[in-house]
C-alpha positions as CSV (number, residue, x, y, z in Angstrom):
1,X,43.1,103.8,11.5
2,X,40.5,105.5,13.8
3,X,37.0,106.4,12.1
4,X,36.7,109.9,13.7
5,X,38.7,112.8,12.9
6,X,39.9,115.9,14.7
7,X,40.6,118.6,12.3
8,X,42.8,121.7,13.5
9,X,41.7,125.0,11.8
10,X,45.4,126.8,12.8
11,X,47.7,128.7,11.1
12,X,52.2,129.2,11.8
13,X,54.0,132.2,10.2
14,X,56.7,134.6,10.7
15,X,53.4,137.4,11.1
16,X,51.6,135.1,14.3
17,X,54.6,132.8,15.0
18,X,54.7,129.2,15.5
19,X,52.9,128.8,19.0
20,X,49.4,128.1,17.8
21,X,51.1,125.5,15.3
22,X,53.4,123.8,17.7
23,X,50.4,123.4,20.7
24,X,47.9,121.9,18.1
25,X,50.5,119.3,17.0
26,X,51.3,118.1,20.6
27,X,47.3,118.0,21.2
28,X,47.3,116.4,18.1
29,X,50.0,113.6,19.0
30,X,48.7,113.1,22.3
31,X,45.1,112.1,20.9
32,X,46.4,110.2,17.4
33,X,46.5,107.0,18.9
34,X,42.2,107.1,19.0
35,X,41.6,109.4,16.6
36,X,42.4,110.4,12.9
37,X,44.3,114.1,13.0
38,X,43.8,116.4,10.0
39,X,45.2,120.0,9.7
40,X,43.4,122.7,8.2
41,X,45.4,125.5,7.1
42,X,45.8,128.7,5.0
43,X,48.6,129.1,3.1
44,X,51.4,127.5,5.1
45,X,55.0,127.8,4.3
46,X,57.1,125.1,3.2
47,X,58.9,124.7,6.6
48,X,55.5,125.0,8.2
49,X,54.2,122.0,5.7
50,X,57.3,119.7,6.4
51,X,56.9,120.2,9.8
52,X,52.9,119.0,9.3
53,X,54.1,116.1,7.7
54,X,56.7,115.0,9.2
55,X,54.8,114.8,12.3
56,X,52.7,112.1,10.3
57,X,49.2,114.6,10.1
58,X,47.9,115.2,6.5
59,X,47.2,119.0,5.2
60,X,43.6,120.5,4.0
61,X,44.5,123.5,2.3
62,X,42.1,126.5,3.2
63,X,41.4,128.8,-0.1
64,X,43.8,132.0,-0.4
65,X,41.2,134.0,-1.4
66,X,38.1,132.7,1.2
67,X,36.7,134.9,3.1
68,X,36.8,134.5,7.4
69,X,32.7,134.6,7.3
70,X,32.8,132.0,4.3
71,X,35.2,129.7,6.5
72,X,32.7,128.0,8.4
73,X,30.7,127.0,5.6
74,X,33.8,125.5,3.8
75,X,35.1,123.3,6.9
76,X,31.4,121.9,7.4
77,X,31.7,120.6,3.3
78,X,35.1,119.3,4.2
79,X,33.7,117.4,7.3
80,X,31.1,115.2,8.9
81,X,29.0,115.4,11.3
82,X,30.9,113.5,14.1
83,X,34.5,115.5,13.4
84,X,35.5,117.8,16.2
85,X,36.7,121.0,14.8
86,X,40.1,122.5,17.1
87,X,40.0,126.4,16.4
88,X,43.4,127.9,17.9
89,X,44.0,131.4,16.7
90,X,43.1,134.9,17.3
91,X,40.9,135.1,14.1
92,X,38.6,132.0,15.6
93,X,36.1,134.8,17.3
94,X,32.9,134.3,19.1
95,X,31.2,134.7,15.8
96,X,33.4,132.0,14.1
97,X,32.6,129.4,16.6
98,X,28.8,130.4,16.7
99,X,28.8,129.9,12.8
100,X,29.6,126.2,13.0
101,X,28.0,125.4,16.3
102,X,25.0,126.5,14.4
103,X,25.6,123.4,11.6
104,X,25.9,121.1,14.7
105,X,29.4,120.9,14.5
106,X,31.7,120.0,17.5
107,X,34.1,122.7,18.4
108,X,36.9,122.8,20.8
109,X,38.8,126.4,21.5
110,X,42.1,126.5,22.7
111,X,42.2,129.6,24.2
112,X,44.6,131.9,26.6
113,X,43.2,135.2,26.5
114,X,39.7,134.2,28.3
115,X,38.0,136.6,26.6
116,X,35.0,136.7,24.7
117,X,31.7,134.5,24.5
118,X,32.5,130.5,24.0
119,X,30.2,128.9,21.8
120,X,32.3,125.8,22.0
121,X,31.8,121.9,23.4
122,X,35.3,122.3,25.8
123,X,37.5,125.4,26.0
124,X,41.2,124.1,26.2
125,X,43.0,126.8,28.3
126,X,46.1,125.2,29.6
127,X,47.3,128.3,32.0
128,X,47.5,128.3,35.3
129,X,44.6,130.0,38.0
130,X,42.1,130.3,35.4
131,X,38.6,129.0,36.5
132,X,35.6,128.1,34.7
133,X,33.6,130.8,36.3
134,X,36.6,133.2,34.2
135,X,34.4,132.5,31.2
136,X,30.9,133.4,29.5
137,X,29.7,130.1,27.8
138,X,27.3,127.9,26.2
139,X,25.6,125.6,28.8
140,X,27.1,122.8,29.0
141,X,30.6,123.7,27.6
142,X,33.2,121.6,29.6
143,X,36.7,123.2,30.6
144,X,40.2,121.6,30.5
145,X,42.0,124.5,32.6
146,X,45.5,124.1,33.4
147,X,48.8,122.4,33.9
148,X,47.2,119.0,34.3
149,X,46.3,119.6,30.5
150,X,49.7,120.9,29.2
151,X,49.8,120.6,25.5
152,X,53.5,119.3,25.6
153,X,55.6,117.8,22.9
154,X,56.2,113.8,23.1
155,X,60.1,114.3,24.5
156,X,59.0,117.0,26.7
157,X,56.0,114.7,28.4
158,X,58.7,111.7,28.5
159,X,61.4,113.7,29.6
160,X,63.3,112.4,32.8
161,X,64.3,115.0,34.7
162,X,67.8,115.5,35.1
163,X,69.9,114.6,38.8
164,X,71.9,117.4,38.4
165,X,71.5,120.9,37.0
166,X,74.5,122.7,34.9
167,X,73.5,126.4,36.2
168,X,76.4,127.5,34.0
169,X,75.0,126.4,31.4
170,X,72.1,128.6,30.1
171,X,69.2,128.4,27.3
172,X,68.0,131.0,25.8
173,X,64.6,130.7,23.5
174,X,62.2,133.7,22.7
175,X,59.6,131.6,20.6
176,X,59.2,130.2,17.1
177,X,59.2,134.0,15.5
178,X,60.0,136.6,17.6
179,X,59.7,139.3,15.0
180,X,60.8,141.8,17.7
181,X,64.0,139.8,17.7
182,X,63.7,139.9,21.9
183,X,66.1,137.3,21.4
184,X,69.4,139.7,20.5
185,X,68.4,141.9,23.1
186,X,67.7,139.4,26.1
187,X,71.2,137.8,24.7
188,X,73.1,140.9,25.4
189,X,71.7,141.2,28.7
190,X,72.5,137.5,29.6
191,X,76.3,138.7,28.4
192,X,76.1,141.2,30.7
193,X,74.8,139.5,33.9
194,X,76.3,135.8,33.3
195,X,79.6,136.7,31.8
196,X,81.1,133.4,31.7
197,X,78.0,131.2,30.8
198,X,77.7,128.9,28.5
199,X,74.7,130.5,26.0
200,X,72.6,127.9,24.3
201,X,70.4,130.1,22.0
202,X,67.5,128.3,20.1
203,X,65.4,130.3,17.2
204,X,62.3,128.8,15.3
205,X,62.1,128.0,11.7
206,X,59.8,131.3,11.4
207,X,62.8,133.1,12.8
208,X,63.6,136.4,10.7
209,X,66.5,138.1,12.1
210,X,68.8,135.0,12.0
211,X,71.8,136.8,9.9
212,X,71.9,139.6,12.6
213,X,71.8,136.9,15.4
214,X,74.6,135.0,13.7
215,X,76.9,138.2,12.7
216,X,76.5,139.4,16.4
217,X,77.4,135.9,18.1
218,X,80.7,135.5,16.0
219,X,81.9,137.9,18.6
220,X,81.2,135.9,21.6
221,X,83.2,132.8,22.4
222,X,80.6,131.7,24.6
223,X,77.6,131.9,22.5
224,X,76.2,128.7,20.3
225,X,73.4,129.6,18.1
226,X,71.2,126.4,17.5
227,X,68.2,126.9,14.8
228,X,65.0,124.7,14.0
229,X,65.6,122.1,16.2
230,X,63.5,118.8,16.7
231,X,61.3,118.5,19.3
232,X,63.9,115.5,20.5
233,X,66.9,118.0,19.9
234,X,65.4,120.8,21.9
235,X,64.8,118.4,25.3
236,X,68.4,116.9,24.9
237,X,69.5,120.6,25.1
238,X,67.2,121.8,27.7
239,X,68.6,118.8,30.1
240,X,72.0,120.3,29.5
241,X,71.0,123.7,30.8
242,X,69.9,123.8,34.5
243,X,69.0,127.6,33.5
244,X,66.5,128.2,31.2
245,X,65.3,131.7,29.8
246,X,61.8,132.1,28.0
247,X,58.2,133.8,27.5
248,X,55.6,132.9,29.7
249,X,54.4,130.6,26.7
250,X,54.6,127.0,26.0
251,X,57.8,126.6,25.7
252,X,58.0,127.7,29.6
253,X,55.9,124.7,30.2
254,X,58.2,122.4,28.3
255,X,61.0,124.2,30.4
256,X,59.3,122.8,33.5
257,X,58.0,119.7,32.7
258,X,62.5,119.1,32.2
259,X,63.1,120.8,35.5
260,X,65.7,123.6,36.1
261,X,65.7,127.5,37.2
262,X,63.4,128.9,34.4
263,X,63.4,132.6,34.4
264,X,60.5,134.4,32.2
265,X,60.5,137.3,29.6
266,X,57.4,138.1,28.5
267,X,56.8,139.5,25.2
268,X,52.9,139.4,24.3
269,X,50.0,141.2,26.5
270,X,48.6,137.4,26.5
271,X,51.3,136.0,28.0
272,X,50.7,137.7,31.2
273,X,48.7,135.6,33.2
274,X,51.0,132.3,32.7
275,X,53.6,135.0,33.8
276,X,51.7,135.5,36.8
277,X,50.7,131.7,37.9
278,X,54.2,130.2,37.2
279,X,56.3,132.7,39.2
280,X,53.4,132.8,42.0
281,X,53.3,128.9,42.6
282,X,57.4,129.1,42.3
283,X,57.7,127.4,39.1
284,X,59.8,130.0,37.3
285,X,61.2,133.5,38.3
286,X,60.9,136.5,36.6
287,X,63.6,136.9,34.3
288,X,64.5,140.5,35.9
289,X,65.7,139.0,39.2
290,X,68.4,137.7,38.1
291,X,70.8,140.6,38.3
292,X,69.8,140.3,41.9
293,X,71.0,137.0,42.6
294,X,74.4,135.6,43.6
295,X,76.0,132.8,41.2
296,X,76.2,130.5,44.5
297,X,72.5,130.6,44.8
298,X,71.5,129.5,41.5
299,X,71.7,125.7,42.3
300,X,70.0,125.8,45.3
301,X,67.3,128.1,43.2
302,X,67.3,125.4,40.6
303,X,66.4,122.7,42.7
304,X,63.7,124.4,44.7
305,X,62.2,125.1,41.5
306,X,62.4,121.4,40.1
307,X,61.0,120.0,43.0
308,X,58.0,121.8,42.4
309,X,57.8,121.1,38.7
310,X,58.1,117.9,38.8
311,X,54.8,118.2,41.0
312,X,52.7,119.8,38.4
313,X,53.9,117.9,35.3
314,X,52.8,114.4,35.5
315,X,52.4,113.2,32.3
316,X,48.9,112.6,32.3
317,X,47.9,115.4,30.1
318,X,47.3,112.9,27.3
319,X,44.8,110.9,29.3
320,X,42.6,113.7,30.4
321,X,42.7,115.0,26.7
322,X,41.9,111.8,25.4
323,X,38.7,111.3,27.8
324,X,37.8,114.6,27.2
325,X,37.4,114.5,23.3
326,X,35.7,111.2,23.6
327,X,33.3,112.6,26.0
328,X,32.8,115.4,23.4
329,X,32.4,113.0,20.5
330,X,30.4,110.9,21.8
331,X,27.6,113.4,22.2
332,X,28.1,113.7,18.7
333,X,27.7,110.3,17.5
334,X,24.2,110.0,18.9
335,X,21.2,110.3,16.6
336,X,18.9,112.6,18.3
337,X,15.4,113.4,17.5
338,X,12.5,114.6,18.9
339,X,10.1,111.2,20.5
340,X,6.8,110.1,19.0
341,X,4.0,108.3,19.5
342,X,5.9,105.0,18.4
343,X,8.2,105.1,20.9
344,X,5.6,104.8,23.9
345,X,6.5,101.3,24.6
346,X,10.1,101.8,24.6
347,X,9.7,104.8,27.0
348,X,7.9,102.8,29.7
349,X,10.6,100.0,29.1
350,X,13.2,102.4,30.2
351,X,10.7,104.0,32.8
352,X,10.3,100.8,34.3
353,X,13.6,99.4,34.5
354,X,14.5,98.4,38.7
355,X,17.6,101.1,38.9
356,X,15.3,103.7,37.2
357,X,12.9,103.2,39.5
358,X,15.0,102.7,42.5
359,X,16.1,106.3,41.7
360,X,12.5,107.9,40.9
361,X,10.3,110.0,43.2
362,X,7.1,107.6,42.4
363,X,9.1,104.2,42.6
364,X,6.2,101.8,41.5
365,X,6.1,100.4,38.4
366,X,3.9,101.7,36.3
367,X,1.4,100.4,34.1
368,X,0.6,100.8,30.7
369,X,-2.4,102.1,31.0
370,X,-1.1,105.0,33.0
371,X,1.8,105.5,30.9
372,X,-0.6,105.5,27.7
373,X,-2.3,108.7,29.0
374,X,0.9,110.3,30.3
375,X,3.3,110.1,27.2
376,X,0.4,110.9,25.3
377,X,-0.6,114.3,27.4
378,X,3.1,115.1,27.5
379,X,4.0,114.6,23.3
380,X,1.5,117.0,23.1
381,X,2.7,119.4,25.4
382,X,4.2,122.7,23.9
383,X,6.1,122.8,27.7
384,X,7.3,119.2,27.5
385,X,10.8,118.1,25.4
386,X,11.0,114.2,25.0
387,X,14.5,114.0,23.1
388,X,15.3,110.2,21.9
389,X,18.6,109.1,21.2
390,X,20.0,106.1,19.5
391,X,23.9,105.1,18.9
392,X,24.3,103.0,15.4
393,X,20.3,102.2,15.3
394,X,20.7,101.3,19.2
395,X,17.9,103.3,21.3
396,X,20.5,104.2,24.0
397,X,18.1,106.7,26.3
398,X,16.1,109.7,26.5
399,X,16.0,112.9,28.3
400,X,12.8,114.6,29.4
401,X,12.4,118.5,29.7
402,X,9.0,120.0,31.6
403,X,8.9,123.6,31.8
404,X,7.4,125.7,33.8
405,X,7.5,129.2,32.6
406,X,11.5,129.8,31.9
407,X,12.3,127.2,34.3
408,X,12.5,123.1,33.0
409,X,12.7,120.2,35.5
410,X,15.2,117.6,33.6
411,X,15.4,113.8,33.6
412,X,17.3,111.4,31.7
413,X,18.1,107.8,31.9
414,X,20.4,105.4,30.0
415,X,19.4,102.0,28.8
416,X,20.3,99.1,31.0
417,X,23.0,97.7,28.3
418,X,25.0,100.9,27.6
419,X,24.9,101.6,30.9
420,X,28.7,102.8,32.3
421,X,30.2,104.0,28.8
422,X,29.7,107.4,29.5
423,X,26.3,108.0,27.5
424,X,24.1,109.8,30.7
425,X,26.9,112.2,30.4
426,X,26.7,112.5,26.5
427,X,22.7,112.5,26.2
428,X,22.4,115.3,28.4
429,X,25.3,117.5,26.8
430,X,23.1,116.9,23.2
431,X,20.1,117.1,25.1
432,X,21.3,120.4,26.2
433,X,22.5,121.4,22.4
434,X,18.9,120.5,20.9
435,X,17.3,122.6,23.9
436,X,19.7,125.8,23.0
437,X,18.2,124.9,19.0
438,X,14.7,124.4,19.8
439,X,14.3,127.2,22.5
440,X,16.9,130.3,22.0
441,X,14.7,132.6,24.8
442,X,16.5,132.5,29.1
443,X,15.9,129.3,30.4
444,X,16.9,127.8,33.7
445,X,17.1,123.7,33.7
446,X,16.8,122.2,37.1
447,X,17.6,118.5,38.0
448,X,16.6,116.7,41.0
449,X,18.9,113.6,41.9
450,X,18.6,111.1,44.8
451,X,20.8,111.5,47.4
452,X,23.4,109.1,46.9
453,X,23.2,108.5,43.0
454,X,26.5,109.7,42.4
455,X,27.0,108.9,39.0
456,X,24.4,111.0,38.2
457,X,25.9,114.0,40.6
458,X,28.9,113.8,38.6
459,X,27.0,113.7,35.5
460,X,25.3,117.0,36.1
461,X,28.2,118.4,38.1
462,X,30.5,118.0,34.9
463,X,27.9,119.9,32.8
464,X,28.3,122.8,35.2
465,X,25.3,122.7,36.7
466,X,25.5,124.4,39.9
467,X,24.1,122.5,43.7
468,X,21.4,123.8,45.1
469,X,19.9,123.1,48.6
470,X,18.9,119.5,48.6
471,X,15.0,118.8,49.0
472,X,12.3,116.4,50.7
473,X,9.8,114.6,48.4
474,X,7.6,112.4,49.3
475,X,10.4,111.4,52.6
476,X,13.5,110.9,50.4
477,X,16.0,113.4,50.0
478,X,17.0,114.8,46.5
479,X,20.4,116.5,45.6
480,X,19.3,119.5,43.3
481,X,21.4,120.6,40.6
482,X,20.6,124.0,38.6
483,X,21.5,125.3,35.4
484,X,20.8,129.1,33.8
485,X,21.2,130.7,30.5
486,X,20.6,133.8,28.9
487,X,21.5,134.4,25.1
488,X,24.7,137.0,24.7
489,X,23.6,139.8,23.2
């Protein structure tokens, strides 16, 4: 059983419907096989349970009667230190995530409305054409944008997609709720355009208007209602229908990762950028251009479209997740305190190490002597941060912060045997978490790398800081790499 956890603070009901729910247990089985997977939830149904269960993911019941500002405080008694919270839901605002950043908690947001201030580690925002630069953020948050991140169910990332596509055959799904029962209403319009389809229609467990579905489609030959399926059931049925009709929500991606002519209803104000990217890269179509088209040009549609989606679904997504939250934990992991005076010999250890020098402005080793009167002048800077890190008892590194004014020159370095397990990446996203603690006011961190260091580019790159004109010093050329903040107000 894996040692760290990943607890989900989401919530499914008939009220918010079952998207939030379904997302955070695909995330959730595409990173079980490294880490433990915990649900935190208020008040679920029994359907809603089950389905928790089922999916093999145990249940921490929030209290009925807690209070959102109280929430915070109750997750942080229910975890440690090295869990990574998962917030997905419109009640997880800025002020919510600042609340447990501020007990040094790990916090992932998946997010689709790009709005607001993220106070989170990595913002998981699997729609299409949204950038980093889309967001205000912590420095240092790292961004899992799009398709290559899909949160898709296990049959819907294995899913082979199918030779040939039955355009006669047509799904129909309006989400896990729809309390606007768009379903019944798209249906009659489908009865209208595609007379003598075969109508596949699929409603969730949180599904409220299922007697007036059922009374209605006892009138239509061609109709076949199909209600709470499996995960396994719904791609077995999606293969059967080379058309497809759906929001611009996850179950449009799970549409597309099986191939077919997906045409898109939406039915939620935050569902209109996904509209926008999939029927822009010609992934899907919007739903009211199909009265427009001619029956003999649906398969041709349909296999344009699959082409395409078969492009942009790899499979992969679980990969990238999987490195992502272990970048994230990582950084968590790490004991990090401010340096003292005992840890002057270890510091010139590290300082003179032949890669750290080969990489330094000064590249001389340098003696004790020297060092004695530098670490000492600098631990007693007010202007100089010495942060110390150490992995299970393990001194692993250090990162160094001079200011000058608002503006710090950063430097880090990794000892020689933890070296290539990702730890210059996670001391300087801690590093960067204790700076935000220990100095709230604007800052701007600036980091000078020799050009041709490219692990430490990437390192810095991946952090968001931003390339700067590269400089001279001393006849060697350094890459520079900046970084600004400025407290939301």
């Amino acid at each position: 059983m894996p040692s760290s956890r990943v607890i989900f603070r989401a919530d499914g009901n008939a009220r918010i419907g079952l998207g939030h729910l379904t997302r955070c247990l695909a995330l959730a089985d595409m990173l079980a096989p490294e880490f433990a997977c915990v649900f935190a939830m208020r008040e679920p149904s029994t359907e809603v349970e089950t389905q928790v269960r089922q999916a093999g993911f145990d249940i921490l019941f929030v209290p009925a009667d807690l209070l959102p500002a109280d929430e915070s405080a109750w997750l942080h008694a229910h975890s440690t230190p090295h869990d990574i919270m998962v917030l997905d839901g419109y009640d997880f605002t800025p002020k919510y995530q600042r609340r447990l950043k501020q007990r040094r908690q790990a916090v992932v947001q998946l997010d689709d409305m790009v709005a607001g201030y993220q106070w989170a580690d990595l913002v998981l925002n699997q729609a299409g054409g949204v950038r980093a630069t889309d967001y205000q953020h912590e420095p240092g948050t790292t961004f899992c944008l799009g398709p290559a991140y899909a949160l898709l169910r296990r049959p819907f990332r294995e899913a082979a997609p199918a030779d040939t596509l039955d355009v006669n055959r047509v799904f129909l799904n309006m989400g896990g709720a729809d309390p606007d029962n768009q379903t019944l209403a798209v249906l009659h319009h489908l009865r209208h355009w595609l007379p003598q389809h075969q109508l596949d229609v699929v409603t969730g467990s949180a599904y409220p208007h299922q007697a007036a579905l059922r009374e209605a489609a006892q009138q239509w030959a061609n109709v076949q209602l199909h209600h709470n399926l499996s995960a396994e059931q719904m791609a077995i049925l999606l293969s059967r229908c080379g058309l497809k009709v759906c929001p611009p929500s996850g179950v449009a991606y799970e549409c597309c990762a099986v191939g077919g002519l997906v045409l898109l209803h939406p039915i939620a104000d935050n569902q209109q950028r996904l509209f926008s990217y999939l029927t822009t890269e010609k992934l899907a179509l919007p739903l009211t251009t199909l009265p427009a088209l001619l029956p003999a040009q649906l398969p041709e549609l349909a296999q344009q479209l699959q082409q395409r989606q078969r492009a942009m679904f790899d499979g992969q997504a679980g990969l990238r997740l999987r490195r992502a939250f272990r970048e994230v934990m990582l950084a968590y992991e790490l004991t990090a305190r401010r340096a003292t005076a005992a840890d002057m010999e270890q510091y010139l250890a590290w300082a003179n190490d032949a890669d750290v020098r080969r990489n330094a402005i000064q590249q001389e080793p340098i003696r004790w002597e020297q060092h004695q009167v530098w670490f000492t002048r600098r631990l007693h800077d007010p202007d100089t941060l010495l942060y110390f890190f150490e992995l299970q008892d393990q001194p692993v590194g250090q990162v160094r912060i001079e200011f000058t004014g608002s503006e710090g020159l950063i430097d880090y370095s990794v000892a020689a045997g933890f070296r290539g397990q990702g730890l210059g990446l996670a001391v300087l996203r801690r590093a960067v978490l204790e700076l935000r603690h220990n100095r709230p006011a604007p800052w701007t961190l600036v980091a000078q790398v020799k050009a041709g260091n490219l692990p430490s580019r990437r390192v810095f790159e991946r952090l968001g800081f931003a390339a700067q004109p590269s400089v001279e010093l001393h006849g060697t050329t350094y890459d520079v790499f900046r970084l600004a903040f400025a407290p939301p107000a």
